[in-house]
C-alpha positions in Angstrom: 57.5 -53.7 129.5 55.8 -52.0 126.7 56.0 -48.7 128.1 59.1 -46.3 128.1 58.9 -43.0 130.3 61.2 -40.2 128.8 61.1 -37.4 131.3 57.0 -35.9 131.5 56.7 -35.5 127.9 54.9 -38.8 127.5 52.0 -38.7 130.0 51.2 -34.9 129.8 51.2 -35.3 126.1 48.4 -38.3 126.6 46.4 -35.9 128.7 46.8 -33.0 126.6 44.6 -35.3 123.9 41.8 -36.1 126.3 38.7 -34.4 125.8 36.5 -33.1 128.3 33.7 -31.6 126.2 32.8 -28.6 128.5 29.0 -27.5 129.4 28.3 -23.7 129.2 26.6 -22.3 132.5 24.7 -19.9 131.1 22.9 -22.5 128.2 24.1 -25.8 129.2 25.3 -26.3 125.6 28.6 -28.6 125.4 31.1 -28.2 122.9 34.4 -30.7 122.0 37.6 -29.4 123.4 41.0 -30.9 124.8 42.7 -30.9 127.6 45.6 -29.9 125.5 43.4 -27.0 124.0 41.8 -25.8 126.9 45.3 -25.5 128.4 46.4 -22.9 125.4 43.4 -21.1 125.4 41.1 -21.6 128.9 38.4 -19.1 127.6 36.2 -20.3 124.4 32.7 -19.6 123.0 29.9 -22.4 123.2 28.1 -23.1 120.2 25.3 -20.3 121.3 28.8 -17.5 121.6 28.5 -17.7 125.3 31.9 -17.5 126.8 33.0 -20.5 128.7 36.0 -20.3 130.9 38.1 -23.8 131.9 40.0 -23.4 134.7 43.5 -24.4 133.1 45.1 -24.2 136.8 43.3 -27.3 137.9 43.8 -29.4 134.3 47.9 -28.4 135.2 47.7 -29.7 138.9 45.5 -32.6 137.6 48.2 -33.4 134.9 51.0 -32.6 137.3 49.7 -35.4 139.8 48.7 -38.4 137.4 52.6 -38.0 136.0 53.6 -38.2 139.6 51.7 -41.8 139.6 52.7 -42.8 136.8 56.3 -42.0 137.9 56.1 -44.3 141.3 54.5 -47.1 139.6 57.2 -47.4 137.3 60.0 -47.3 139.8 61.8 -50.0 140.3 60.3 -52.1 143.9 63.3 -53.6 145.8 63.1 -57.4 146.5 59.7 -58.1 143.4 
């Protein structure tokens, strides 16, 4: 298979580069950012120095369920 799991490092790590390109509610302006980034540092300035706020909690829970996926499709099935 071309894919080797090694603990969560792999799959969080491929989230962590993801971008997600918030939008600022007060201007609407959108500004590059990573999952990765936003999870360091949740609170940033768009491009007009409004301060936008991700909510890191739900990236976390987000990355915490796709690596549980990830995890069951790879186990091994009994009788395939």
């Amino acid at each position: 298979m071309g894919f080797e799991m090694k603990g969560s490092q792999p799959v969080r790590s491929i989230l962590d580069q993801h971008r997600i390109d918030p939008e600022c509610p007060e201007c609407g302006a959108t500004f590059p950012l990573t999952v990765g980034e936003a999870r360091l540092n949740p609170t940033r300035r768009c491009p007009n120095g409004h301060e936008v706020t991700v909510d890191a909690g739900e990236l976390d829970r987000i990355a915490r369920s796709v690596q549980r996926q990830v995890e069951e499709m790879l186990k091994p099935r009994d009788g395939g």
